[in-house]
PASE-722403 format. One record per residue (C-alpha): residue in three letters; x, y, z; residue number from 0. Coordinates in Angstrom, 1 decimal. Layout:
NODE type      x      y      z seq
NODE  ala      X      Y      Z NUM
...
//
This chain:
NODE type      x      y      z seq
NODE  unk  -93.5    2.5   96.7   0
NODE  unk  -95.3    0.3   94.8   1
NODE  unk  -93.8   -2.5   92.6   2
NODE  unk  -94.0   -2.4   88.8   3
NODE  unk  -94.0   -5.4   86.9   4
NODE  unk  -91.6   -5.8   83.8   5
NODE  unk  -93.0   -7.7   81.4   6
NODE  unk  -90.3  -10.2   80.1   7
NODE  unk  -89.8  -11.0   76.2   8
NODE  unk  -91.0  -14.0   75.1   9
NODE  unk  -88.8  -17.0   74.1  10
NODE  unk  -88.2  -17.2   70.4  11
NODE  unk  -90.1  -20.4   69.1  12
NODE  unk  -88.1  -23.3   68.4  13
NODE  unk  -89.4  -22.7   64.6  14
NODE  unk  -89.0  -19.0   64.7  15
NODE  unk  -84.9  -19.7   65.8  16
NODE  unk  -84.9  -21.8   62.7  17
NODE  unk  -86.3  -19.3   60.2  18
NODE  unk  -84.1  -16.7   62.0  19
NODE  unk  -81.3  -18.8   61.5  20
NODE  unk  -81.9  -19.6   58.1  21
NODE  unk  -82.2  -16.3   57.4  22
NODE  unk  -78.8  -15.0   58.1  23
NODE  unk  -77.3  -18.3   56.9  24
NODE  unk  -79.5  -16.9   53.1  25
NODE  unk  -77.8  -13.4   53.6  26
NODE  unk  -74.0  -14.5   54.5  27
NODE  unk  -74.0  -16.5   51.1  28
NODE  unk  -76.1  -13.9   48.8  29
NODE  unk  -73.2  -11.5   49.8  30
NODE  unk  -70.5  -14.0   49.8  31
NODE  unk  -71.4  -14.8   46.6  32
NODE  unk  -72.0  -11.2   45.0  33
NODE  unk  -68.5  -10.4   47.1  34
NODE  unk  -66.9  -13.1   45.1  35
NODE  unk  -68.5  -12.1   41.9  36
NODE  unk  -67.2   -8.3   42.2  37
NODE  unk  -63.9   -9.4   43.2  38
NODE  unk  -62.9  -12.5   40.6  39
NODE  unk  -64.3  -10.1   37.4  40
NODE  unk  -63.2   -6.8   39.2  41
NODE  unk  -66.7   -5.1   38.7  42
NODE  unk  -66.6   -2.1   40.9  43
NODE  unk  -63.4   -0.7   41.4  44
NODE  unk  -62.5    2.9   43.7  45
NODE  unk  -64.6    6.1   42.7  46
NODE  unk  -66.8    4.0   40.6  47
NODE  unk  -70.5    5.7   40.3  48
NODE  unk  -72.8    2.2   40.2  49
NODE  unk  -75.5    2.6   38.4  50
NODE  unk  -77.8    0.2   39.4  51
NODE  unk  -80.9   -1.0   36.7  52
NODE  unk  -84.5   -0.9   39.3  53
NODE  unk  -87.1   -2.3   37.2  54
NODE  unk  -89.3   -3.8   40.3  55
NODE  unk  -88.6   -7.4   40.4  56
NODE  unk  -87.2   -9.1   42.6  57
NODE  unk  -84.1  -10.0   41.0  58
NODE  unk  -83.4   -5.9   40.9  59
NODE  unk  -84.5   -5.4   44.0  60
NODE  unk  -82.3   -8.2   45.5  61
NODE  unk  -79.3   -6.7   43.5  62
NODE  unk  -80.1   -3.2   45.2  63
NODE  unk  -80.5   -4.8   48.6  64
NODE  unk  -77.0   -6.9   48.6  65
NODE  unk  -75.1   -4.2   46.6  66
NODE  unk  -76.1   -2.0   49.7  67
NODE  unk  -74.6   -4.2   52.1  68
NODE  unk  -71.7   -5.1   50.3  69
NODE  unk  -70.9   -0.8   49.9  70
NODE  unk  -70.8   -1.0   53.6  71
NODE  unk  -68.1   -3.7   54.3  72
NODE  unk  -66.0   -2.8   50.8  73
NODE  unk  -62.5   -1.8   50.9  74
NODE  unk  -63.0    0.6   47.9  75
NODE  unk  -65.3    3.7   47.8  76
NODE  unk  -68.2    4.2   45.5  77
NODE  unk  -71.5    5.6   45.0  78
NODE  unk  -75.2    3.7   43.8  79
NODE  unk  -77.7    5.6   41.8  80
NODE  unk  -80.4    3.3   41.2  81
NODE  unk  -82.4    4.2   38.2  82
NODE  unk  -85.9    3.0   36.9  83
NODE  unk  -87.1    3.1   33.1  84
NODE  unk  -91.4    4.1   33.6  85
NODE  unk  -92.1    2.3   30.2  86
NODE  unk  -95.8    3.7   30.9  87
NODE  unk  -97.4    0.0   31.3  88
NODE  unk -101.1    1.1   31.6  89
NODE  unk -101.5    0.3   35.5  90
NODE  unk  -98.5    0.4   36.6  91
NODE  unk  -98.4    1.7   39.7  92
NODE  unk  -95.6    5.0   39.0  93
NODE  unk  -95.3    6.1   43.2  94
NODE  unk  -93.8    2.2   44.4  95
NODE  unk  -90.1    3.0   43.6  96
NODE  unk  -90.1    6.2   44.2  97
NODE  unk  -91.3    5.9   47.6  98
NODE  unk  -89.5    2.4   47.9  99
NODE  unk  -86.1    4.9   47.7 100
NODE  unk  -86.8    7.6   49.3 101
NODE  unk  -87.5    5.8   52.6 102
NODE  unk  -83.7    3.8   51.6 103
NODE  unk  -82.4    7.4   51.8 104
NODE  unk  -80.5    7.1   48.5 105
NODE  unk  -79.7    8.5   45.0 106
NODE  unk  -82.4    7.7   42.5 107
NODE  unk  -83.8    8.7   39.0 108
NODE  unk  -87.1    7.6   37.4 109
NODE  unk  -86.5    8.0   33.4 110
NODE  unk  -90.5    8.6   31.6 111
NODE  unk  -90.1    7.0   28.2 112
NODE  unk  -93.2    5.4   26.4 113
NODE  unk  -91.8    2.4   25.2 114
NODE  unk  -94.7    0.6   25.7 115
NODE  unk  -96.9    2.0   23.0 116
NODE  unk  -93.5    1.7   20.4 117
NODE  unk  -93.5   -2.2   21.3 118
NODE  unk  -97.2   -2.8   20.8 119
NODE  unk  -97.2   -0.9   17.9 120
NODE  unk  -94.3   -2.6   16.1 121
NODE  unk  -95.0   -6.2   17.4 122
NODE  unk  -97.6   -8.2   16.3 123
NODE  unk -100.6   -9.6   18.8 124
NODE  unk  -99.0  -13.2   20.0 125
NODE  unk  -95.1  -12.6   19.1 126
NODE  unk  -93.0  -12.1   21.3 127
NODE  unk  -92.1   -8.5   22.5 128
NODE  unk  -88.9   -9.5   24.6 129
NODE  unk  -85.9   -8.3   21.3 130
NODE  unk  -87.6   -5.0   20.6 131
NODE  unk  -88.1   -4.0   24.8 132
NODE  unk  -84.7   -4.7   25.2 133
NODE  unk  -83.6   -2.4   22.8 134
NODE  unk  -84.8    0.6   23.3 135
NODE  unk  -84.6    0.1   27.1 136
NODE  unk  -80.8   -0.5   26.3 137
NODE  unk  -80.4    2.5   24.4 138
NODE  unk  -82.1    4.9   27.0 139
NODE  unk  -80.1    3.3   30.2 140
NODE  unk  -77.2    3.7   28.2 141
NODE  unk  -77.9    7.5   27.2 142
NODE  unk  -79.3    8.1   31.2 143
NODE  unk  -76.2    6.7   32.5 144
NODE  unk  -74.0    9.6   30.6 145
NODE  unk  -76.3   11.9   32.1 146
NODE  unk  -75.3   11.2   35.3 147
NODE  unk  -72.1   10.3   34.9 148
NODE  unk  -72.2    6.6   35.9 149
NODE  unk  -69.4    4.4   35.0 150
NODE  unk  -70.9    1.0   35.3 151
NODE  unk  -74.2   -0.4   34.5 152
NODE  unk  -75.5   -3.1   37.1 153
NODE  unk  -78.3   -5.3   36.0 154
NODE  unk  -80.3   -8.0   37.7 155
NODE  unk  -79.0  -11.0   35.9 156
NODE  unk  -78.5  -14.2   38.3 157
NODE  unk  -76.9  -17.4   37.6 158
NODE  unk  -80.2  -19.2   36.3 159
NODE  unk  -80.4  -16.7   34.0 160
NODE  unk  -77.2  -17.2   32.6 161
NODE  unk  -77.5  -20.9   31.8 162
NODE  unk  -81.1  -20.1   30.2 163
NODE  unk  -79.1  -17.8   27.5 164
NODE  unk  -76.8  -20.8   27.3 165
NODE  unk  -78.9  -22.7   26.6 166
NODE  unk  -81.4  -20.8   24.1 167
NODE  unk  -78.6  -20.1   22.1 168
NODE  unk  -77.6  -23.5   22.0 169
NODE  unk  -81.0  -24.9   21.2 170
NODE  unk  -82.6  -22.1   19.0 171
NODE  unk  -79.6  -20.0   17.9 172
NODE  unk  -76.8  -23.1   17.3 173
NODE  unk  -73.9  -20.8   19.4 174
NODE  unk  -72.4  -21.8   22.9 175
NODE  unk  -72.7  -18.4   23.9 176
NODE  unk  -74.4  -17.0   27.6 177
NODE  unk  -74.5  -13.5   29.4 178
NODE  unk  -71.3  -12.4   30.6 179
NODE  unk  -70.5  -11.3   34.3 180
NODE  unk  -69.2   -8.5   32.9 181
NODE  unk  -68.9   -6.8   29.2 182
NODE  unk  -68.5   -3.3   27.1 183
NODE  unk  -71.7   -2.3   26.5 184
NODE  unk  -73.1   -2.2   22.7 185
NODE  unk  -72.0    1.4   22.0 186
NODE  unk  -68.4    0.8   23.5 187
NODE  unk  -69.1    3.6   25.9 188
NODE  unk  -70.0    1.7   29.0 189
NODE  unk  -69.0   -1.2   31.0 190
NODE  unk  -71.9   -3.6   32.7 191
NODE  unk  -71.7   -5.9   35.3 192
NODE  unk  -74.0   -8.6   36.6 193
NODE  unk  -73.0   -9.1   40.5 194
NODE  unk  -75.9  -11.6   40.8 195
NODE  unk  -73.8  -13.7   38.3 196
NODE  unk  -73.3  -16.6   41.3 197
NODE  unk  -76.7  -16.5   42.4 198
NODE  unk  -79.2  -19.0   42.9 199
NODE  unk  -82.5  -17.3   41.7 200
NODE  unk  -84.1  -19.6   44.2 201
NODE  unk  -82.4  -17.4   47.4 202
NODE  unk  -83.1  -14.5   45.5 203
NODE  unk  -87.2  -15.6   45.8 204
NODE  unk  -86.2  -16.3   49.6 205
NODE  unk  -84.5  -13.2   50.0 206
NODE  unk  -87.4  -10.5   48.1 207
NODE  unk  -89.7  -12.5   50.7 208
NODE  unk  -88.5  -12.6   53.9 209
NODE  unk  -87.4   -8.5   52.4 210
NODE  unk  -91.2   -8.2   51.7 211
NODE  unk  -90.4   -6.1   48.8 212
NODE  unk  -93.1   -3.9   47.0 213
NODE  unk  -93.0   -6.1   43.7 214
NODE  unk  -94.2   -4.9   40.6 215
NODE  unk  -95.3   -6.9   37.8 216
NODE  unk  -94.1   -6.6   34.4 217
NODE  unk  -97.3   -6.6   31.5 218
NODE  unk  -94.8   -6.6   28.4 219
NODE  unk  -92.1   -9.9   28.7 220
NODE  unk  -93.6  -11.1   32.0 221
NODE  unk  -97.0  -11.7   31.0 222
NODE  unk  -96.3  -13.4   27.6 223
NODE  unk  -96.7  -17.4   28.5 224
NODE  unk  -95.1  -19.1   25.3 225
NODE  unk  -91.9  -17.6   25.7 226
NODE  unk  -88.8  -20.0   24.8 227
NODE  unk  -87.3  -19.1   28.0 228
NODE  unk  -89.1  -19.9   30.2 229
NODE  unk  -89.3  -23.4   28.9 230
NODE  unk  -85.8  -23.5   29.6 231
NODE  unk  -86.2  -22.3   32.7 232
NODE  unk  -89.1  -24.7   33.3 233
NODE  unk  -86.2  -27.6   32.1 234
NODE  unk  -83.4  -26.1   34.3 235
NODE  unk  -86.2  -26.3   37.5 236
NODE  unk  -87.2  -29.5   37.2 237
NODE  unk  -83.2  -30.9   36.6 238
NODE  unk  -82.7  -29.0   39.8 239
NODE  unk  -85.1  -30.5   41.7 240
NODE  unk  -84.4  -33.9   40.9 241
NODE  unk  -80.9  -33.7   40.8 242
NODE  unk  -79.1  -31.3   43.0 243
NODE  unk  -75.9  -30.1   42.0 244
NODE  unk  -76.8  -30.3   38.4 245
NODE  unk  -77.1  -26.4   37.5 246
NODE  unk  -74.0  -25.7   39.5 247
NODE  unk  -72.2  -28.2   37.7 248
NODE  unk  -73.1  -26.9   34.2 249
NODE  unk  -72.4  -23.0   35.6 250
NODE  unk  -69.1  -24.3   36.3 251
NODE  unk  -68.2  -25.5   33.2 252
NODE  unk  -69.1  -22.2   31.6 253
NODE  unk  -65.6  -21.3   33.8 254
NODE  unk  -63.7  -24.5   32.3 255
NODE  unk  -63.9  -24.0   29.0 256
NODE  unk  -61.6  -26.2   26.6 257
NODE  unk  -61.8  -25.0   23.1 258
NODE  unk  -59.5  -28.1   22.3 259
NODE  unk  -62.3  -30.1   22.9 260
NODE  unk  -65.0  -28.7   21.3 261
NODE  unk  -65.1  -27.6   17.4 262
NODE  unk  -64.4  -23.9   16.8 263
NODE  unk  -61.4  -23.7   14.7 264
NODE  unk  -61.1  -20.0   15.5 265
NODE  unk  -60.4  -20.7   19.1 266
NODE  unk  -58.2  -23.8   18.2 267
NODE  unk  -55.6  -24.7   15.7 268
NODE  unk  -57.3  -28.4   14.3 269
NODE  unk  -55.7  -28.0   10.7 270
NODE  unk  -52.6  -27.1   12.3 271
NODE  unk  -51.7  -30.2   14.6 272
NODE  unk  -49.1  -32.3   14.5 273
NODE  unk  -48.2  -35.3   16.9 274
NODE  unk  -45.7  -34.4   19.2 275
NODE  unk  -44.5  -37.7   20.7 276
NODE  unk  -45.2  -36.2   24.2 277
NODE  unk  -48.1  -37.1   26.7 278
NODE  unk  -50.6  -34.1   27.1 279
NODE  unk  -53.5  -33.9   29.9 280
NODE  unk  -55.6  -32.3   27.0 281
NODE  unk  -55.6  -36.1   25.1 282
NODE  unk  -59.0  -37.5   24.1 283
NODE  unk  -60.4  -38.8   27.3 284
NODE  unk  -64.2  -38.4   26.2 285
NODE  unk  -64.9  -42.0   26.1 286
NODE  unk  -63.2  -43.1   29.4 287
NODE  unk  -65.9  -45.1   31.3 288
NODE  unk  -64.5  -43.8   34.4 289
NODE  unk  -64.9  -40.0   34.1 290
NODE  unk  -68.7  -40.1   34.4 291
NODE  unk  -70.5  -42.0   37.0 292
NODE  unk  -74.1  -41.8   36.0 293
NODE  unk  -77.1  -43.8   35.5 294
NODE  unk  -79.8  -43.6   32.5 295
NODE  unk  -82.3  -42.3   35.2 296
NODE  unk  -80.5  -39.3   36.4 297
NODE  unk  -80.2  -38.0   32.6 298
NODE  unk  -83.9  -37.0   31.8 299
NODE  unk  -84.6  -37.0   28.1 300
NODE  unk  -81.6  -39.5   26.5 301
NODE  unk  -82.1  -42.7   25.6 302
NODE  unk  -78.4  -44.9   26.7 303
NODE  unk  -77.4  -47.1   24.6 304
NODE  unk  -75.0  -49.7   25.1 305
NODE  unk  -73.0  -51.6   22.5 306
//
């Protein structure tokens, strides 16, 4: 009998162990972080139909991805739809999702609405299309999730995201107001949920590549260069670069609010207080040296003066 010769596998490369590792160390805290997320806002609760918002980014697609996992390992039972709005962008290429989700193997509608030619229409060459899209892509996910009897909405929204809206509304809109993890929907009918809420949208860049998932560009929003937001998120990049902990900082205080401290006399009684004699926790430390630690470098912008 003659010998026969089994070819062994190779050894991993030191660098491939490294990316593999990486890897898995990128999905443990992109569900970690959605798991905490669903659990601390209570966004998907047992029996719940998910509908979940496929527009062919990457943020949606990552959302998709981890919520798919997560289903796996919950402790309560419920079912994803994923659903994408076909604005009919000219070029856009109609067969990605569909055959993106068929090969997933699960639920999935595709919803034909022109919106595009309503926003062209009604928006002037140069302004910014972003209000009007929204809209009427609102008011159609909202109608397609009656249809099919969905009872939560899941969008794409990540962390980064959420301090943009922060901070567009506190720059161009003069409210400190962001996008909730989780709200009632404008017609009161629905409730929506944002399980990327904790998420870096940094991982989720690492995550649609090493996913390798069929992007789509968008030729409305996406393509319009002198939008205010992405100014911000220009801002928000470079801080994060250059000082590391910085966006998770200012995310966290969106979670430690004191209304005390800020101006809002809706949301605290100013006309109303009295001294009490007694020492509070909540006194006016704003101007205690100690409480900040920080040099005029590491705050870009602001000019320190010292009296």
């Amino acid at each position: 009998m003659s010998a026969v010769w089994i070819e062994p596998h190779p050894t991993p490369a030191p660098r491939d162990l490294k990316i593999e590792r990486e890897t898995h160390k990128l999905e443990k805290r992109l569900c970690r972080l959605m798991g905490q997320a669903i659990v601390e806002f209570n966004m998907i609760e047992e029996g719940d139909k998910v509908m979940v918002c496929l527009s062919g980014g990457k943020d949606s697609y990552g959302l998709l991805d981890i919520l798919l996992k997560m289903q796996q390992r919950a402790p309560v039972n419920f079912e994803i739809v994923a659903v994408n709005l076909d604005q009919k962008q000219p070029g856009f290429p109609e067969h990605v999702l569909p055959e993106y989700l068929t090969a997933l193997g699960i639920a999935f509608h595709i919803e034909n609405q022109d919106t595009y030619s309503i926003v062209k229409d009604k928006i002037p060459e140069g302004k910014t299309m972003c209000s009007l899209c929204s809209r009427l892509r609102r008011g159609i996910l909202y109608r397609v999730a009656d249809e099919l009897g969905a009872t939560k909405i899941a969008l794409g929204h990540h962390r980064d995201d959420i301090l943009q809206t922060l901070f567009l509304n506190m720059f161009f809109g003069g409210k400190l107001k962001s996008m909730p993890p989780k709200l009632v929907s404008d017609d009161g009918k629905h409730i929506v949920i944002r399980p990327l809420a904790y998420v870096a949208e940094k991982d989720l860049i690492r995550w649609a590549a090493h996913r390798q998932f069929p992007l789509i560009p968008c030729t409305l929003c996406g393509s319009q260069e002198n939008l205010q937001r992405k100014q911000i998120a220009a801002m928000l990049q470079e801080w994060d670069k250059k000082h590391p902990g910085r966006l998770e900082n200012m995310f966290n205080a969106l979670q430690n609010v004191v209304p005390s401290h800020l101006a809002d006399g809706t949301l605290h009684d100013f006309r109303g207080l009295t001294a009490t004699g007694v020492a509070s926790e909540d006194g006016d430390k704003a101007f205690d040296t100690e409480s900040f630690e920080a040099s005029p470098a590491s705050l870009p912008g602001l000019q320190v003066v010292r009296v």
